[in-house]
N, C-alpha and C positions, 0 to 999 in steps of 0.2 A: 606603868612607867613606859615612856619612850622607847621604842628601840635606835640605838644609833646607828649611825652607818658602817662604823668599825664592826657593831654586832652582826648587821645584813650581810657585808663583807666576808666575813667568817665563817657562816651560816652557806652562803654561795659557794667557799670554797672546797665547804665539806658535801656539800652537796653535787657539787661537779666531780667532785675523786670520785662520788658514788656513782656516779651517771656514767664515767667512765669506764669505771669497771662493770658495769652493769651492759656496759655495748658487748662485752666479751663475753658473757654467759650470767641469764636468768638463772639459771639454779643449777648446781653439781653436788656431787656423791664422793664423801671418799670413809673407807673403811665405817660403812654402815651407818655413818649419819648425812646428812645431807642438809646446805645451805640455800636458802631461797632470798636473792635478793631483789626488793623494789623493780618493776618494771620501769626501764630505763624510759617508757614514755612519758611515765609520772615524776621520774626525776626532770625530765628537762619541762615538766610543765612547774614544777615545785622553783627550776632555776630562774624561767624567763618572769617568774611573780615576783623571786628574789631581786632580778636584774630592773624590772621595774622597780620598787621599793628603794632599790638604792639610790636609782635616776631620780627619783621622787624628794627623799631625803637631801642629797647633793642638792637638790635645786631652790631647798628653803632655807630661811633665815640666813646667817651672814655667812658669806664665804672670805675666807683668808685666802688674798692670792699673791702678798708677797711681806717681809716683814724687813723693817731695817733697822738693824743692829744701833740700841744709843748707846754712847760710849767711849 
């Protein structure tokens, strides 16, 4: 099945919170466990593939760009 753009959308936004927080620190320690996240150079390579895909999607089959109300 299709992905839609709602889901590429989505997908982008969770993926940039990550990127974001991945500018402020690859990995930290606290009370003896320690978190390792994604290197923020693979989130922004993961976003600009997302950001194509949605450009992609947007740009086929019909586009709605305005509706008027019957009535």
């Amino acid at each position: 099945m299709a992905r839609t753009i709602a889901q590429a959308e989505e997908e982008y936004t969770a993926v940039r919170a990550a990127y974001l927080k991945a500018l402020n620190a690859e990995s930290y320690g606290v009370g003896g466990r320690s978190v390792s996240r994604p290197r923020s150079s693979d989130l922004r390579k993961q976003m600009d593939q997302l950001a194509e895909e949605i450009a992609r999607l947007e740009g086929s089959g019909i586009k709605v760009v305005a509706v008027t109300p019957i009535g």
